[in-house]
KOLRODO-616357 format. One record per residue: residue in one letter; x, y, z of N, C-alpha, C in turn. Coordinates in steps of 0.05 Angstrom, whole numbers, plus 5000, padded with zeros to 4 digits. Last residue first. Example, Ala and Ser with C-alpha at 12.3 -4.5 7.8 and 13.67 -1.06 7.14 Angstrom:
s525749555142527349795143525850015157
a526448865156524649105156526449345156
//
This chain:
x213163785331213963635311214963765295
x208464015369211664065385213163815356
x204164115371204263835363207063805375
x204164615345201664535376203364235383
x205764495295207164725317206064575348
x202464225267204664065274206164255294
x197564535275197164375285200164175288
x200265045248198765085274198664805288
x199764895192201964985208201864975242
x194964785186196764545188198664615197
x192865255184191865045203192964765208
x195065585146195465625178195265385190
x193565195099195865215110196665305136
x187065395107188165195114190365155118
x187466005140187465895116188265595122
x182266315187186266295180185866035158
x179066605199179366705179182366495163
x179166655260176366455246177466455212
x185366575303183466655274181866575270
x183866325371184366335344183566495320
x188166635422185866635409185666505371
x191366845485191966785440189766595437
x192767315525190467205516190867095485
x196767535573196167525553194767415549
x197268135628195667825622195167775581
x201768475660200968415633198568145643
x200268945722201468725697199768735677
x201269515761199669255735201869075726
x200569605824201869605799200769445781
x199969915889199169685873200869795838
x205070395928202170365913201870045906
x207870675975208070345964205570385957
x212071245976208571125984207570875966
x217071485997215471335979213071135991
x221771986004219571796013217171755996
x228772116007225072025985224271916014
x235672425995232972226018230172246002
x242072355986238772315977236872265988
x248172616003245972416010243172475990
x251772645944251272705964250072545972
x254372575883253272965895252572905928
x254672065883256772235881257072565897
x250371805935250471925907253472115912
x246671445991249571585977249071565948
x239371426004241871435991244971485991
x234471336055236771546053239571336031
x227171396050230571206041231971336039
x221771136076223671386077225371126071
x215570896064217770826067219471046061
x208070766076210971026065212970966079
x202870396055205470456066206970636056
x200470246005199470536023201770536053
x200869606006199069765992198670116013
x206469486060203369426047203069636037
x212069086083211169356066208169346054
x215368746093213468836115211769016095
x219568656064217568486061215268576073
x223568966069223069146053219568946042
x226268886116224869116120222369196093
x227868476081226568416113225368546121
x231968656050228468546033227268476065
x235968886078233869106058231868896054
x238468476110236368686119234768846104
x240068196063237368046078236468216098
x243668526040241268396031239068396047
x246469006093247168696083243868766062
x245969476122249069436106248869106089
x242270046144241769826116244569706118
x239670336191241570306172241670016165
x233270646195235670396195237070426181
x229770996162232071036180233770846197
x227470806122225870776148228170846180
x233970536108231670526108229770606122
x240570856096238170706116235770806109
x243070786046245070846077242070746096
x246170465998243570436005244270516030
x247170785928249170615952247270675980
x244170595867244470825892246070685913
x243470285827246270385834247770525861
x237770535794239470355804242970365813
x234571115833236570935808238270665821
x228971415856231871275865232171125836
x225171755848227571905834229671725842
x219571495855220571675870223571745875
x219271205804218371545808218371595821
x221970845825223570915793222471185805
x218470595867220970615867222070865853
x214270455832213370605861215970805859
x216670395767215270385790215270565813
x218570675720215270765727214570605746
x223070445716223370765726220170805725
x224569735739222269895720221570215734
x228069565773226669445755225269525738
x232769805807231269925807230169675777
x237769625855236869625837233769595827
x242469955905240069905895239769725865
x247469675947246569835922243669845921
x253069595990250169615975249169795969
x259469535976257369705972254569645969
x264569205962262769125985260169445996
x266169235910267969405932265869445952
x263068915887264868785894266868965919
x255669025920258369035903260468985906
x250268725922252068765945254768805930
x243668945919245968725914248468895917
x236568985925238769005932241068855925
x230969205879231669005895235269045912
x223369315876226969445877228569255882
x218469225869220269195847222569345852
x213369225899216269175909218469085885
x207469345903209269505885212369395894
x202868935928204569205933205969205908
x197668655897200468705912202468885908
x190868565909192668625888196268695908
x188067885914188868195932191168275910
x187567355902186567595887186167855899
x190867005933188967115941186067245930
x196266975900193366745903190766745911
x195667695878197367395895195267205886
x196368075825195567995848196267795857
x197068755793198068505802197068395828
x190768935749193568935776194468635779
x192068845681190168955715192868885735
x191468945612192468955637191469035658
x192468475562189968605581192068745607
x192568355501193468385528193268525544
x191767835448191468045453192468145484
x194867565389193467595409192967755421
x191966955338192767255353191967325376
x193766605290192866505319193866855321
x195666235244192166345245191166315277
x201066195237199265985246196366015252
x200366805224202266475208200166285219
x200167015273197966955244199066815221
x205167135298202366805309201066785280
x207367435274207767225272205866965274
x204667975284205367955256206567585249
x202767965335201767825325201667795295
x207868085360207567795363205567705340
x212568475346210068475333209768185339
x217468575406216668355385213168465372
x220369275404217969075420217368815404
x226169375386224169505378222569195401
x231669535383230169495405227569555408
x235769175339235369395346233569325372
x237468605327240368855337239369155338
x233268435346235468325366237468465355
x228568675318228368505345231068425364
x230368895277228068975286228668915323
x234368485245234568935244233769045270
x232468025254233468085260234468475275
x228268195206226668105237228768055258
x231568315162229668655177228068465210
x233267765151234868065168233668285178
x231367345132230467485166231767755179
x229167135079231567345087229867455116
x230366405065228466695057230066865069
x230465895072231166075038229366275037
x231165705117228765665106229165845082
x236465565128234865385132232065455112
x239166035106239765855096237565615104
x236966325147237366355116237366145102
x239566155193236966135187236066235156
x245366175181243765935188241265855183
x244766795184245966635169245266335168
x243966865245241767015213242466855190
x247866635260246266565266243666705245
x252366975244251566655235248766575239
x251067375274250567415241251167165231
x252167315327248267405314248567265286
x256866765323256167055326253067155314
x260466245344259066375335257566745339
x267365925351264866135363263366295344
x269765145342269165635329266365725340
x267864865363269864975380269765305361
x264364475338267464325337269364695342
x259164815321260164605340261764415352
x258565065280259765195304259364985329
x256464845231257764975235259865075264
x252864355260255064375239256564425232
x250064665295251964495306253664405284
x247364975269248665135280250864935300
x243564565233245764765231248464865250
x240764415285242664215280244864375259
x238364895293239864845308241864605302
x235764855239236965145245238765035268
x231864515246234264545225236264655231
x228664645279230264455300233164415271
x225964995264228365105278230164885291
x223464685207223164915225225164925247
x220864415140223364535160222464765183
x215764495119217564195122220564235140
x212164765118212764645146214464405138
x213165175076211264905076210464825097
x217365465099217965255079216364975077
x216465975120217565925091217465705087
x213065685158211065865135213265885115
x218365525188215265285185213265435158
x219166015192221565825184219065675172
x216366295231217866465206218666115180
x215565945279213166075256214766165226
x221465965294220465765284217965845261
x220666505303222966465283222066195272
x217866475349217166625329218666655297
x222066225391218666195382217666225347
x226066505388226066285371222866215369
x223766895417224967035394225466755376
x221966745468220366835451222166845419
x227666645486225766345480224166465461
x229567055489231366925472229566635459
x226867325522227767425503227267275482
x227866895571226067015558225667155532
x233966955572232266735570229866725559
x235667525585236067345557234467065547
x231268055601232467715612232167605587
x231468595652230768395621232068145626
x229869235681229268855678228868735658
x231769845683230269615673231369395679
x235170265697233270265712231570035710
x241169985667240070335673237470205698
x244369505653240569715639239369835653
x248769565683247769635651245969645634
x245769415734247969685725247469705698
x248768895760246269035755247469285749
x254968515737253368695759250568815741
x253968045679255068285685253668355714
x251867695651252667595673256267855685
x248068095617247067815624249167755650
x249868435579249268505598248868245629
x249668175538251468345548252568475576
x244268125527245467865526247967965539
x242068585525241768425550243668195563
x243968785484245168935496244068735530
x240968375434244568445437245368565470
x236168455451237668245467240268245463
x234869255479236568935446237068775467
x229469475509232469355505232569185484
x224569445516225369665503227969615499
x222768965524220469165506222269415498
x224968855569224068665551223968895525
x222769175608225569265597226369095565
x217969025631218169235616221169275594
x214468595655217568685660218468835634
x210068575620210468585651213468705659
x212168245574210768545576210468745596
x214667845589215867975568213268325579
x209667595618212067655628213767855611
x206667455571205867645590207567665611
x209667135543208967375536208367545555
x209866655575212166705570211667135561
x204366485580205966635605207866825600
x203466315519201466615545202966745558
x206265955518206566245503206066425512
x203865695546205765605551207265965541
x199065575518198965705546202165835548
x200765315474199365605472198765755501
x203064845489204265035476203265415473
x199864645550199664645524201864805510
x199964645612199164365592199464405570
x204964875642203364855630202464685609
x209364525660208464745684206564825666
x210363825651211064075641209464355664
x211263215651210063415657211863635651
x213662855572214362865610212063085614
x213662615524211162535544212062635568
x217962865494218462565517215962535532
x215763335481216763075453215662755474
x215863625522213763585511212963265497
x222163665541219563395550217463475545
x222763955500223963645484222163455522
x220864435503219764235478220963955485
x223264645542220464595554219364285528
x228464545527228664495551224764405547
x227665035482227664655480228464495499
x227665465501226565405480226364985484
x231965525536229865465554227465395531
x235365505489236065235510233965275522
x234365925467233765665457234065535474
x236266235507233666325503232465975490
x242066195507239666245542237466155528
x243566285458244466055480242765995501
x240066745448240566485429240766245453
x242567135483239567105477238666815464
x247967215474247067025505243866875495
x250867435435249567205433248767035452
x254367815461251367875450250367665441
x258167745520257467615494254867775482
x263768085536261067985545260767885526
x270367775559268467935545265767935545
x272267575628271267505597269067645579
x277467805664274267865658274767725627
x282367325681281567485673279167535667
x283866735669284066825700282867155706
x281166385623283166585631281666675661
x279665845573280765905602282666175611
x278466075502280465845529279966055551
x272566415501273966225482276266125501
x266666675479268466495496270566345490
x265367075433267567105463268666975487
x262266785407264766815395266466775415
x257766235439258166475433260866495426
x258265485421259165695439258966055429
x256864985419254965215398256365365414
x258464695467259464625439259264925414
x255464935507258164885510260264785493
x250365165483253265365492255665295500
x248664735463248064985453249365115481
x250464255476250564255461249964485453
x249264235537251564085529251864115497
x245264595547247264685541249564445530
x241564145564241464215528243264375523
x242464035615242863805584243163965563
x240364415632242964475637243364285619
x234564365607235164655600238564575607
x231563985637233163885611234564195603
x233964025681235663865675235463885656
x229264415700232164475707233964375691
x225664085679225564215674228364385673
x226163665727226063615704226363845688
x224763935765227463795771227963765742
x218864025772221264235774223764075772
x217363505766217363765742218563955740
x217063115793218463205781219463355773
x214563035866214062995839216063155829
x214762925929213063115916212763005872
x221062715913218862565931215362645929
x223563165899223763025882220762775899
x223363545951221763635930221563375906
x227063185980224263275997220963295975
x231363135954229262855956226962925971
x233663565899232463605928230263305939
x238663675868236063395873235463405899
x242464095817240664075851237963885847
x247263835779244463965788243363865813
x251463865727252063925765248963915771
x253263475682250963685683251163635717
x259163245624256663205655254563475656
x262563415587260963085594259063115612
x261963965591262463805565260563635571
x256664205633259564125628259064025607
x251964715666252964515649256264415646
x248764685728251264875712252164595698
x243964955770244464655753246764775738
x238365025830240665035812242064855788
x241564765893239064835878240264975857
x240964285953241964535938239964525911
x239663805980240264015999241664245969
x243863345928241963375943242163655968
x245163275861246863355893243763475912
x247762885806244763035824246163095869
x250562995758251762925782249763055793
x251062515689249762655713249962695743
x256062445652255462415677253462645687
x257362025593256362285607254862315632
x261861915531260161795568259162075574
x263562135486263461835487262361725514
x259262585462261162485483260762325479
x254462815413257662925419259262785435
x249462335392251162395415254462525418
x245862395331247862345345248962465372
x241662715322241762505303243462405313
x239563205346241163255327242463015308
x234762935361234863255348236463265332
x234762475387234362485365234562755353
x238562695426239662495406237662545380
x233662905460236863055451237762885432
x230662475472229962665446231962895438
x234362125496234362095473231962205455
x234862515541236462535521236162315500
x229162475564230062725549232762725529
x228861985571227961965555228462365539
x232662005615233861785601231961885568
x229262145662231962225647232862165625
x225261745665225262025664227562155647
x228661375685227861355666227461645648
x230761625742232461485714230861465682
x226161685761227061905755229461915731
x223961225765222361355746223461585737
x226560975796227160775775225560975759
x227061255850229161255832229261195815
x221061585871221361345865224861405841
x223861655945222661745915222361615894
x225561886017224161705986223361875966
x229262426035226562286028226361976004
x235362326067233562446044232162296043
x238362586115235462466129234362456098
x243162526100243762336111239962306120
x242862716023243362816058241962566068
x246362435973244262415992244962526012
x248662475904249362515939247362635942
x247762025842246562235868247662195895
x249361965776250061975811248562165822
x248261685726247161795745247261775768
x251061605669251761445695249961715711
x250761325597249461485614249561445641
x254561065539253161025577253261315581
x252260905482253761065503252861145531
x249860555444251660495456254160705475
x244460805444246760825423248860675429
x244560985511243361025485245461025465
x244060675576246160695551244360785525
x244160855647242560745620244660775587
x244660785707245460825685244160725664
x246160985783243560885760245760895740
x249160985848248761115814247360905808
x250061465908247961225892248961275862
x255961575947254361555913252061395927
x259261745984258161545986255561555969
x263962075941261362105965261461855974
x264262645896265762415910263762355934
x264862955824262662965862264162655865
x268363525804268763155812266563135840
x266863835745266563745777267263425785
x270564035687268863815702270063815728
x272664465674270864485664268864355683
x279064415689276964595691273764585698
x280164115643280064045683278964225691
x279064265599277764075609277264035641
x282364705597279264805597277364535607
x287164525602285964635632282864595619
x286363785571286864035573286864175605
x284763235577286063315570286963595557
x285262955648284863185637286363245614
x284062395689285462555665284062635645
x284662065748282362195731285262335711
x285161545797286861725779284361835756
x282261165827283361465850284561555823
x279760725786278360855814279561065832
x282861075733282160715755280860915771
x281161445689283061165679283460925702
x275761815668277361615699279261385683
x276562475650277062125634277361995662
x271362725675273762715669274262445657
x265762825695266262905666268462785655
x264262415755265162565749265562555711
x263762005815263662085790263962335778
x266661645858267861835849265361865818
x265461345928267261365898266561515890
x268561155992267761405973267861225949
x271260786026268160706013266960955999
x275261266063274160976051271760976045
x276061846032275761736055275261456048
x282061975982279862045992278761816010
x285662165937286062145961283162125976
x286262285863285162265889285962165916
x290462465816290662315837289262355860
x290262775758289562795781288862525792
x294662925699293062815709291862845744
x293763375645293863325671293463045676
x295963725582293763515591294563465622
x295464385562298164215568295163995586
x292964865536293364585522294164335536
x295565305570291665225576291764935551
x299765555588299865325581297065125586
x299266065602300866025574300265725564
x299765965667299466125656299866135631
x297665295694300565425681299565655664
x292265235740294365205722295565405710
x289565075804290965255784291865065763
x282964785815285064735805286765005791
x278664935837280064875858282964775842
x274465185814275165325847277765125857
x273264975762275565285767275765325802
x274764275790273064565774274964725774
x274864025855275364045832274264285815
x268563775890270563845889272063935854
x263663625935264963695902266763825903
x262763075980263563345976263863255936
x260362626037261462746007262263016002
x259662536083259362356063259362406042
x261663046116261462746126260762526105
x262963446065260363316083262463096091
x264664026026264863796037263863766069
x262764315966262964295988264364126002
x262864845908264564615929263664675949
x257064955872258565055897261364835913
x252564865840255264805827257864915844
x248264865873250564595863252564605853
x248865335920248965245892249465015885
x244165135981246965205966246765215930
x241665176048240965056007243565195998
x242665266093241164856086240664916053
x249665326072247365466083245465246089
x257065116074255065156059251865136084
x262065516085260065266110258165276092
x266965636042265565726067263265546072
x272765106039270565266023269065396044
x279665236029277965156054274265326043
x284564826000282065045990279364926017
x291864946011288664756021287065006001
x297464735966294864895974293064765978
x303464665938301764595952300164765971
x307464555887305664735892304764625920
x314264355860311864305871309564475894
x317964455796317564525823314364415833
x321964555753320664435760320064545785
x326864735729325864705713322864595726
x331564895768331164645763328664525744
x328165235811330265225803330264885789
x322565835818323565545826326465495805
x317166255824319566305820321866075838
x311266495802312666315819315666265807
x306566995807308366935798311366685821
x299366905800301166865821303766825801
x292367085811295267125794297467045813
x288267345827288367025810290566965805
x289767845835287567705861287467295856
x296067945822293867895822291367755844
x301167745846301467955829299068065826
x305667395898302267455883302067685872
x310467055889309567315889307167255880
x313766555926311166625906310766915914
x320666075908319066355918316066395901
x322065535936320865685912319965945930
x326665085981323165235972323465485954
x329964585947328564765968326164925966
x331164385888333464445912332864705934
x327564435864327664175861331164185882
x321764765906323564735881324764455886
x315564905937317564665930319464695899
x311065405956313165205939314665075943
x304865435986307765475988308265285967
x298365676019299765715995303065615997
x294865656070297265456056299665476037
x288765766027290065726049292165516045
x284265985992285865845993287765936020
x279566395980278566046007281765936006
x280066665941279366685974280266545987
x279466375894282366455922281366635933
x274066315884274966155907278066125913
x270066665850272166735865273966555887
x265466505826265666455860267566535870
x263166635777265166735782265366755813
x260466405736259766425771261966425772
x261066535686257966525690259066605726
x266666515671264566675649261766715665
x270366305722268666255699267466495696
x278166455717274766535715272466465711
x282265955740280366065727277666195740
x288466165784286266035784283466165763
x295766075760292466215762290566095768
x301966175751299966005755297666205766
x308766245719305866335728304366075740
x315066255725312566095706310466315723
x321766185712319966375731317566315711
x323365695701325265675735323065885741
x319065305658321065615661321265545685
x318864605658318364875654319365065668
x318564025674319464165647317364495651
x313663945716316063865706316264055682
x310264025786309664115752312964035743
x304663805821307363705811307763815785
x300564025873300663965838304364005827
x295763805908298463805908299263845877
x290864045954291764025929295864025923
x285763866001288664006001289563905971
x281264196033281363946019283964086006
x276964316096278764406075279964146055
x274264076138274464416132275764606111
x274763636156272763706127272064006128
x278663196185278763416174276963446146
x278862646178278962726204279163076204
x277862516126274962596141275762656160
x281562946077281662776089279262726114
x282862916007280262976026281162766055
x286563125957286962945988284663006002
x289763045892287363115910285963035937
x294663185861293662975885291463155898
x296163335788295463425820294863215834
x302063435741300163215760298963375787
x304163615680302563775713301663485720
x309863785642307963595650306663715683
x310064275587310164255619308963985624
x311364245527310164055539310664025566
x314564725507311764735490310464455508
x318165095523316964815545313764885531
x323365225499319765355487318265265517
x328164995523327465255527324065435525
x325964515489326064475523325664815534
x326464685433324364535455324764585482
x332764775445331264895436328564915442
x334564255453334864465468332164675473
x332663935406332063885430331164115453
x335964295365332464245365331964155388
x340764075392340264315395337564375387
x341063505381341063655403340163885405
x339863605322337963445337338363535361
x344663765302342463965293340463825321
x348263375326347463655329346063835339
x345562935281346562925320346463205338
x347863155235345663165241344663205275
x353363235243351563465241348463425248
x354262665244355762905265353463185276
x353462525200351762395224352162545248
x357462835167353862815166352862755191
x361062625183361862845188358162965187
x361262005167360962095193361262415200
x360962155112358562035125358562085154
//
C-alpha cells in the first residue's frame, strides 16, 4: 500500500512537472497608470508568472485598423525575478524576451500622436478629462498563449471612471477572459456622463466623453433613441448574446468600431445638437456587427495574431447586411432615416452601384478581399462591399419572400446564420448559400454563380418584378447643388507603407484612367510641384475646373511618365423604380410587407 501511495505521489509530481514545463497556465496581470501631471503617454505594467525563462510577446493586428501603435511605444525594459531581462526585437510586433525564474516583469509607456480637432474613435487618446485606452494599441500578450485570462489594474486621475466591454470586478480592476478579449475591448475613462436602460433584464450603460465647450442636446432622446434599435436587434434574433453592453460615445471624432460587449463611436454634440440621423445610422450599422461579424464571423478570422490576417471573401455579407439592417431596423424603430422610403432608399443605393463602375464588374468575392487591403487590388476600379453586399441581400430577401409566400425572408436567413456560426466557427459564401436554401427551399446557386462568385452586373429587374416593381437608369452629368455639372476628380492619393505616394485611379474611363495614369503610380509633381503628402495632392487637386489642364509627372518601374490632362464633366447613374401595372396580386402583397420593412 505504501509502495502504491509512493508511486502514485510520483507519478503526481512529475505530471506536475511536466505541466509546469507545458506552462499550459502563464498568469498576466497589467497596471494601467494614466497619470494627469503627464498626458503625453500612459504607462503599462504587465506581471507575467509561470512561464518559459525565453517567451515572446506581441502587440495585435487588427484585421480592420491596423494603427500600428508600436510605434508609439516608449520605455521598453524587463524585469526578471533576479535583475533585468533581456529584449530582442525580432519583428516590427515581435519581441523575443529573455528572463530567469520562470517569470518576469514588462514595462512600457504608449505615447499616442496629438490627436487633430477630429479623430477616429476608435483612436487612443488622452485629454485633460479623459482618454481611451487599452485594445490592440496598448496591450501585449504571450506569443502561444492567446487563451490565458488577465487581469488589469487601473491607475488613474481622481474623479475618473471607467466604462468599458471588460468584466469590471471594482472600480480600478477589469478582467479579461482571453487576449482576444483584452484585446478586443476599449477602456474609455474620463470624467463620464452615463445613461442606461435594461432590455430583458440586461443593462445597457451609455457613456459619453465630452469636450470641455460640448453643445447641448437633448440626452433623454438620444438614450431612448438608442435603446429602441436594440430592442429591434433583440427582437430579430429573439435574444441578447451578452450579459451587459457598453456604449462608448466619444465626442470631437468620427467613425464607430464594433466589440463583443461594447460599440467605440464618434458623438459629435455640435452635430448631435443639429439632430440624429447621422449618429444613428452609424450606431445602428457598429450594433449590428455585434452579431454579424463579431459573432457571424467570416472563416479567416480567427484568434489574435501579430501578423497579416488573411483576406476574407465574405466581407460582402458582413459589410453589406449590417448596412442592410442598420437602415431597416430604424425603419422597424420609427427612427429618421436619410430617405423616406424603402424604394428611394434603393434608388440611391443603385445608382451608386452603377456610378462607380467597379461594382458592375468585380466579384464581391474579390472586393470583399480586397476590402481592408492597400488600394491596388482592383486594378483601376472602385467597389465597395457595403454596397454590394446591401444590394445583394436586398434582392435575396425578394428571392426568399416569392419562395415562400412571404412567410419567410432574410431576417430567417440571418437568425440562421447565428445558429450556425455564431458560437465562434467561421463562416464561408457556401454556408451562406447554404442557409439560404435552406430558409426558403429553393436553390440560389446560379444567383450566387452569377453575382458573388462570378462578376456578372446584378439583373435588378429580374428581382424587383417579384414585387411588381422595375427599373430603369438614366444617365447625365454629374452635378452639385447648384446643378452645374462637376469636374471629373475621380483620382485619389494614399500614402504607402514604404512611405510612397501613390495614385489611385477609380474608373480607367475617367478624365484620369484615359489619360494612361494607373493606380499605383508613385506621384513626383503636379502642375510641376512636387507632390510628397495627401493634403498637397487634393489641395492642388480641389482648384481644378471643367476644361482645366493639369500636367503629372509619375515614377513607374520603366521610368518617369508625364500626361496632361484636360479635366472634362462625367456622368452618373440616376435610378428610377416604378411600378408594374401588370404585377399580380401576390406581387402586391409581396411589395407591400417588403415596403413595410416586416
Amino acid at each position: 500500500m505504501k509502495y502504491a501511495l509512493l508511486l502514485l505521489l510520483v507519478f503526481i509530481t512529475i505530471a506536475g512537472i511536466a505541466q509546469q514545463e507545458h506552462y499550459e497556465h502563464p498568469l498576466v496581470m497589467y497596471t494601467l497608470t494614466i497619470n494627469d501631471s503627464d498626458l503625453t503617454s500612459y504607462h503599462i505594467e504587465m506581471q507575467i508568472t509561470n512561464v518559459p525563462d525565453t517567451f515572446r510577446v506581441a502587440m495585435v493586428k487588427h484585421f480592420e485598423y491596423d494603427d500600428r501603435f508600436w510605434h508609439f511605444i516608449k520605455n521598453f525594459r524587463v524585469q526578471g525575478k533576479n535583475g533585468n531581462g533581456q529584449m530582442i526585437r525580432e519583428d516590427s510586433a515581435l519581441w523575443k524576451i529573455i528572463t530567469t525564474g520562470n517569470e518576469a516583469v514588462l514595462h512600457y509607456s504608449i505615447q499616442p500622436p496629438v490627436t487633430q480637432a477630429m479623430h477616429g474613435s476608435w483612436r487612443p487618446f488622452l485629454a485633460s478629462n479623459g482618454a481611451l485606452v487599452g485594445g490592440p494599441q496598448s496591450f501585449m500578450y504571450i506569443v502561444g498563449y492567446t487563451k490565458t485570462p488577465s487581469q488589469v489594474t487601473l491607475h488613474l486621475p481622481a474623479g475618473w471612471t471607467v466604462a468599458t466591454g471588460l468584466t469590471v470586478k471594482d472600480a480600478h480592476t477589469l478582467y479579461a477572459s482571453s487576449v482576444y478579449t483584452l484585446t478586443d475591448e476599449p477602456i474609455l475613462a474620463g470624467k463620464l456622463k452615463t445613461w442606461a436602460f435594461t432590455i430583458n433584464g440586461v443593462q445597457h450603460t451609455i457613456a459619453y466623453y465630452p469636450l470641455p465647450n460640448a453643445k447641448f442636446f437633448d440626452t433623454t432622446a438620444l438614450v431612448s433613441d438608442i435603446q429602441k434599435v436594440a430592442e429591434e436587434a433583440k427582437h430579430l434574433f429573439g435574444s441578447l448574446p451578452y450579459k451587459d453592453y457598453t456604449f462608448q460615445l466619444i465626442d470631437g471624432s468620427y467613425g464607430g468600431l464594433e466589440h463583443k460587449n461594447s460599440v467605440t463611436l464618434g458623438a459629435n454634440s455640435a452635430e448631435l445638437a443639429e439632430g440624429f440621423t447621422d449618429f444613428l445610422s452609424e450606431m445602428a450599422h457598429e450594433y449590428f456587427h455585434t452579431w454579424n461579424l463579431v459573432r457571424i464571423r467570416p472563416a479567416e478570422y480567427g484568434d489574435v495574431t501579430y501578423t497579416e490576417t488573411p483576406p476574407s471573401k465574405e466581407l460582402w455579407w458582413s459589410e453589406g447586411m449590417t448596412m442592410f439592417y442598420a437602415d431597416l431596423l430604424l425603419r422597424r424603430a420609427g427612427l429618421p432615416v436619410f430617405e423616406p422610403g424603402r424604394i428611394q432608399h434603393l434608388e440611391q443605393l443603385m445608382s451608386t452601384y452603377f456610378s462607380e463602375t467597379g461594382n458592375t464588374k468585380i466579384s464581391p468575392e474579390k472586393v470583399s478581399m480586397a476590402a481592408n487591403s492597400d488600394p491596388g487590388m482592383l486594378g483601376d476600379y472602385n467597389a465597395s462591399t457595403h454596397l454590394q453586399g446591401e444590394l445583394l441581400g436586398a434582392m435575396l430577401d425578394l428571392i426568399i419572400r416569392d419562395a415562400t409566400g412571404n412567410k419567410r425572408s432574410v431576417d430567417d436567413v440571418m437568425r440562421s446564420m447565428m445558429q450556425h456560426s455564431g458560437q465562434g466557427k467561421g463562416f464561408t459564401n457556401k454556408d451562406v448559400e447554404q442557409r439560404i436554401n435552406e430558409t426558403c427551399r429553393c436553390n440560389v446557386h446560379p444567383f450566387f454563380q452569377q453575382y458573388i462568385y462570378g462578376s456578372n452586373a446584378i439583373d435588378f429587374n429580374k428581382y424587383l418584378q417579384l414585387a411588381g416593381l422595375h427599373s430603369a437608369v438614366i444617365w447625365k452629368d454629374a452635378s452639385g447643388d447648384d446643378s452645374r455639372p462637376l469636374p471629373d476628380l475621380r483620382i485619389y492619393a494614399w500614402l504607402t507603407r514604404q512611405g510612397k505616394l501613390v495614385t489611385g485611379i477609380e474608373d480607367p474611363e475617367s478624365t484620369w484612367g484615359k489619360a494612361g495614369l494607373h493606380t499605383g503610380d508613385e506621384i513626383v509633381t503636379v502642375n510641376n510641384t512636387p507632390v510628397s503628402t495627401q493634403r498637397d495632392f487634393f489641395s492642388l487637386l480641389r482648384k481644378a475646373k471643367i476644361g482645366d489642364t493639369v500636367s503629372i509627372a509619375v515614377k513607374r518601374p520603366a521610368g518617369i511618365y508625364k500626361t496632361t490632362v484636360i479635366v472634362s464633366a462625367y456622368k452618373t447613374a440616376i435610378v428610377k423604380i416604378e411600378e408594374l401595372s401588370t404585377a399580380t396580386k401576390e406581387q402586391l402583397v409581396l411589395r407591400k410587407q417588403w415596403l413595410a420593412g416586416n
